[in-house]
N, C-alpha and C positions, 0 to 999 in steps of 0.2 A: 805813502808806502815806504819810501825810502826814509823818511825820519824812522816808523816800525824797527826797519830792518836794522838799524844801527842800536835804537835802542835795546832790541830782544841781542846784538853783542855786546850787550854787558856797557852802553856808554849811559854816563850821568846826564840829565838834559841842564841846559844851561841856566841858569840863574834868576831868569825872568820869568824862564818858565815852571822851575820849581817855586819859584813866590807865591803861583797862584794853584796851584796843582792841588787839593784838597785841603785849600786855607781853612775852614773852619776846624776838619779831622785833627790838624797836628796840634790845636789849644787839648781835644781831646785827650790825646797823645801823652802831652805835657802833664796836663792833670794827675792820669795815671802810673803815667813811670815818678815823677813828683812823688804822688804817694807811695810808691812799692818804696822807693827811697828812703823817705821819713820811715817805714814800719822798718825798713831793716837797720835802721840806724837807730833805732831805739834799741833793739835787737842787741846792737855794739855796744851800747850807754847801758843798758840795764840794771848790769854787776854793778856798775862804780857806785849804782843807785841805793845798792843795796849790799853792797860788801861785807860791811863789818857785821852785820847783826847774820847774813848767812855765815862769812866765812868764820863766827862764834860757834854756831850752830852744829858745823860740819866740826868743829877741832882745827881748822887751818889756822898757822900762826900768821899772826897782823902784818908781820913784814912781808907776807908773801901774797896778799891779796892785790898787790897792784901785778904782780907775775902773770895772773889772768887778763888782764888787759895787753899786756906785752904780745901775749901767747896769740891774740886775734888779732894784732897789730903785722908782727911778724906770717902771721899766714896770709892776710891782706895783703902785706907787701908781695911777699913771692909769686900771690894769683894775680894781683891788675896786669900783670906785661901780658901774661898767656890770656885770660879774658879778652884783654886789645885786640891779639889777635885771634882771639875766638870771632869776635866782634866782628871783625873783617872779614874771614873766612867762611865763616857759618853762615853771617848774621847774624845780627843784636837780637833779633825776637829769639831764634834759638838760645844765646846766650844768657837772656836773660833768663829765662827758664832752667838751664844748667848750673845758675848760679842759685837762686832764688830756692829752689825747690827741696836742694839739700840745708840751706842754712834753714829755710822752715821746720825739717825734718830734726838737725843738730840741737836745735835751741829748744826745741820742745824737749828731744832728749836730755838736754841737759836737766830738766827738772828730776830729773832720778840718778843723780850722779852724788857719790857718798866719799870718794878720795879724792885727793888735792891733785893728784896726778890723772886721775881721770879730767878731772873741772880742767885742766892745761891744755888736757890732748881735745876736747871738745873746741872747746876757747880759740886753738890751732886751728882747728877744721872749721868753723863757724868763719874763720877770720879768711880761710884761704875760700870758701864757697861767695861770703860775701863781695870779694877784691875781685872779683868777675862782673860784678854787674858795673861800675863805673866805667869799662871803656866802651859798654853796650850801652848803655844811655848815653855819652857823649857823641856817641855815633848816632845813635837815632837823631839826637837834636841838631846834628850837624848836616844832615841830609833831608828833615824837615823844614828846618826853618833856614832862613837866605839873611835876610835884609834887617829883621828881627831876633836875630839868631843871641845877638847879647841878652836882652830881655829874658829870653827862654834861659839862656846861661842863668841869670841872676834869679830868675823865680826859681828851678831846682833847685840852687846851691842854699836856697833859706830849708831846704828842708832839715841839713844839720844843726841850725838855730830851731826847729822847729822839735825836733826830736829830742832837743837836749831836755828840753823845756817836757815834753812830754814824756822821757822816761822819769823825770825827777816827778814830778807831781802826779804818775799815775800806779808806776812800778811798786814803790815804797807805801802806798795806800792799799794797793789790791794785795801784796805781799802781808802785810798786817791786817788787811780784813779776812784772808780765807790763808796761806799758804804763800813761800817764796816758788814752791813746786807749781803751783796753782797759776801765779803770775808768768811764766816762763813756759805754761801748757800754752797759755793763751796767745801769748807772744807769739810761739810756733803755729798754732792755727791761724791768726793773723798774717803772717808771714803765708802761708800757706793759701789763703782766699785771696790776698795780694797777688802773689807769682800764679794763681789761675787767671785775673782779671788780666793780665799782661800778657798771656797768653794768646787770651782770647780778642782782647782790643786792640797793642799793638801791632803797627804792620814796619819792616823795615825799612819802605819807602811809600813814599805816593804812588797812585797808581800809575802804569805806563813808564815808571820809571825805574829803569835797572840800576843794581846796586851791583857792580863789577866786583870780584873776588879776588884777592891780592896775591903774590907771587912770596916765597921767600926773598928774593932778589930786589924786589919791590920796597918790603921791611927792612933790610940790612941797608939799602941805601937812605932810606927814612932815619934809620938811627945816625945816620951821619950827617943830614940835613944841619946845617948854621943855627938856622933860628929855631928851630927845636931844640937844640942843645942849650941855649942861650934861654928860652923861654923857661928848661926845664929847670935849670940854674938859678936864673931870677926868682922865680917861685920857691925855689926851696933855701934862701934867703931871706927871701918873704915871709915865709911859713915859720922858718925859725924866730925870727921875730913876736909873728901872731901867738904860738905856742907858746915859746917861754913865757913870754907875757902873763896868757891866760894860764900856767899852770901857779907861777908866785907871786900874783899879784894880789891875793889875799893873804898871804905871809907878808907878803910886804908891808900892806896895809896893817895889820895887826902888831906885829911886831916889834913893827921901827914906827909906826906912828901911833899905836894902842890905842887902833880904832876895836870897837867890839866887832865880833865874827858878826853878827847883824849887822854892822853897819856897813862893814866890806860889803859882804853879800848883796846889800840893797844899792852899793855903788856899782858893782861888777854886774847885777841887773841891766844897768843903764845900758854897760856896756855893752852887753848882750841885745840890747834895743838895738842903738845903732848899726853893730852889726847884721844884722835882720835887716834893716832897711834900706843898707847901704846897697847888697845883692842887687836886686832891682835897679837901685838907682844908676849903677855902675853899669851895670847891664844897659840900660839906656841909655849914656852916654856913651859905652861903645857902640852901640847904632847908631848916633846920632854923631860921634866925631871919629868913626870908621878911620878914616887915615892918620889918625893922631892919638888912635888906643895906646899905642907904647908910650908917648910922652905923657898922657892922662894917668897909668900905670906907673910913670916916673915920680909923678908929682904926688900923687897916692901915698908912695912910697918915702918920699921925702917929709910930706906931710905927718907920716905915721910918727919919721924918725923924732920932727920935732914936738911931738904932741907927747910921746915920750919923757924927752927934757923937761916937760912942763909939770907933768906926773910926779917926776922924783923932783921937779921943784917945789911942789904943792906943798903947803902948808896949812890948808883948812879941809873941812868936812864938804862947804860949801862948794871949794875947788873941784877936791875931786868929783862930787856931783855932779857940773859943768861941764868939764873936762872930761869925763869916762863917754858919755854916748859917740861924740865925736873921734874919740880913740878906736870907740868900737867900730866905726864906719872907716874910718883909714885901715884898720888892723884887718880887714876883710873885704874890704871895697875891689882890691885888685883882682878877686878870685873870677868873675866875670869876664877880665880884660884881660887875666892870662889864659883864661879858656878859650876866647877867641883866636889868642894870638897864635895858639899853638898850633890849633884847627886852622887857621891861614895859612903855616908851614905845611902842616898836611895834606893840606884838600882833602873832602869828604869821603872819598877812597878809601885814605887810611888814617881817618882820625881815629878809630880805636886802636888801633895800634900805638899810634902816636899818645892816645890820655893814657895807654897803661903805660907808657916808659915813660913822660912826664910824672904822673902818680907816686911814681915809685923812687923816682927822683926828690919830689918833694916830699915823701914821707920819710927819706932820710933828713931833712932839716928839722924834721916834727919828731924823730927819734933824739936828736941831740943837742936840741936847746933844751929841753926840761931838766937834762942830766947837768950841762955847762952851768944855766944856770941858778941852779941848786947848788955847784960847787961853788960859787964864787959869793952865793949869798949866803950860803953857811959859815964859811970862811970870813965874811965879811960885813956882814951886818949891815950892810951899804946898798939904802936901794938907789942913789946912782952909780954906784957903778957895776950891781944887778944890770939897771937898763942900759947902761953904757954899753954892757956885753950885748942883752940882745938887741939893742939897736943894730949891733953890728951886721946881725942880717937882715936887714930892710935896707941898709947901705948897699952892700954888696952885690943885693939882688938890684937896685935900682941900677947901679955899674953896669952890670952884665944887659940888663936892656937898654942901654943905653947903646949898645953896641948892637942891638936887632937892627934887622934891615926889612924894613917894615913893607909890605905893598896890599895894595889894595884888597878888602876882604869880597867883598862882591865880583872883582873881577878874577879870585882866584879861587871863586865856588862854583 
């Protein structure tokens, strides 16, 4: 009775005992937030799928078709911190459903959108409804899962390997079979049967187990936390890396080595493999070397820097072949092992709080490496010293955790 009474004030149960606490429900769990994930991230990808041949259609000029991407980036940005703390306040199942339901509703709208300045202001709102749901899923997974909890990190995070893959090969076929309007119905009803399923299956915790609701006081000392700061840092080093990478590394490829846009593409494939597989894998090895996720994420990171060097070393078709799957497992591998890390600064309390000002932090690295290094490889026709620059942040991030002060993830859930 007295365990009861503590739990119905709002206390977490310990570690051991959330391990077993409806083990089989949270794969469930998993499953479904997974996919609500992928559908709305296709949701994100769509446009770029299909840009040119819409924004021909509508009259919009070519230089302003990447403006739409910007437009759901920046609304992204400024909803993950408030979602975080929807996350913790509300509740993730409420949130997810506050996030989910209007981007289903935007994106469908947007198939009857005729000005360039409407497709922006949609694009904005799509972008600020979606940025809600990441700190409501890292809350859920951080309060389901214990001891496994990397694992579940790395299986979600494949869903944006999963969705890229799926707007490209499905968007641009159903846009040319019936309608660009037609594909973006369907998206939003998709979207729509998603955010019901979520609904109705997730729960914010196991049962018997209270999910205590956070203070301001609580959050403002959270943003001052060491190793959240440091974690948020590292990542968005990290990120600049991954990003710039992946936005010119097919100019790279063509330009300075006059490989065909086929042959990038089917090297940058690879890339994309490794990537995918890494998630999991990474995820694994942070359960499995729990107190040495920072050094692991060090090495990650070092590893990316010099696989880098090797790239603008390369000199054959063969190399980069070899060389791309492995890049693509360094250049993403760490995203699991900063998920955790950050979630061990927080405790389950207020990890949504915590993934929306992390989030938001490393989507400023993901806004200014594409632009950096675009200037430098225009200016320079140099894909080392393109990578030189984004090496720089996979360097800098590794710096910064190097200075984490790591403790135990099991003893501090």
């Amino acid at each position: 009775m007295k365990s009861d009474n503590r739990l119905a004030a709002g206390q977490i149960l310990p570690a051991a005992a959330r391990e077993t606490a409806d083990g089989g429900f949270r794969w469930v769990i998993l499953l479904v937030i997974w996919s609500a994930f992928t559908v709305s991230c296709v949701d994100r990808f769509a446009w770029a799928s299909i840009a040119a041949p819409v924004g021909h259609a509508l009259g919009f000029k070519l230089a302003l078709l990447g403006s739409l991407t910007t437009a759901f980036y920046v609304g992204y940005t400024v909803s993950c911190p408030l979602g975080g703390i929807m996350a913790d306040k509300l509740g993730s199942r409420a949130t997810l459903a506050i996030s989910m339901f209007p981007l289903a509703i935007l994106t469908f709208c947007f198939s009857y959108v005729q000005t360039f300045w409407a497709a922006i202001a949609l694009h904005l709102l799509m972008g600020f409804a979606a940025g809600a749901e990441y700190g409501a899923t890292i809350k859920i997974l951080t309060v389901w899962f214990v001891k496994d909890k990397g694992r579940a990190f790395g299986i979600w995070a494949t869903g944006t390997s999963v969705s890229v893959v799926l707007a490209n090969a499905t968007v641009p076929r159903f846009a040319a079979a019936y309608s660009w309007q037609a594909a973006y119905q369907i998206l939003g009803i998709a979207t729509l049967v998603f955010s019901a399923i979520c609904v109705l299956v997730v729960r914010n915790s196991p049962v018997r187990q209270a999910v205590p609701r956070i203070s301001g006081t609580q959050i403002a000392a959270l943003m001052r936390n060491r190793n959240l700061v440091l974690v948020a840092l590292g990542g968005a080093g990290a990120l600049f890396g991954t990003l710039g990478f992946v936005a010119w590394a097919s100019a790279m490829l063509t330009v300075v080595h006059g490989l065909s846009p086929v042959a990038a593409g089917s090297i940058l494939m690879w890339f994309g493999v490794g990537a995918f597989l890494s998630k999991p894998l990474f995820g694994w090895l942070y359960d499995t070397l729990n107190r040495y996720a920072r050094l692991v994420a060090v090495v990650d990171l070092a590893v990316f820097i010099v696989l880098l060097v090797a790239f603008g070393n390369c000199s054959s078709t063969l190399g980069y072949y070899l060389i791309a799957p492995f890049l693509g497992a360094a250049a993403y591998g760490y995203t699991p092992l900063l998920i955790g890390l950050y979630t061990q600064a927080s405790g389950p309390r207020l990890a949504g709080a915590a993934a929306g000002f992390v989030n938001t932090i490393w989507s400023v690295g993901s806004f200014i490496s594409p632009l950096v290094a675009g200037y430098v490889f225009a200016h320079g026709r140099s894909i080392n010293m393109t990578l030189g620059v984004i090496a720089a942040g996979p360097l800098a991030g590794a710096i910064f955790l190097c200075f984490l002060r790591q403790a135990s993830d099991f003893k501090s859930s």
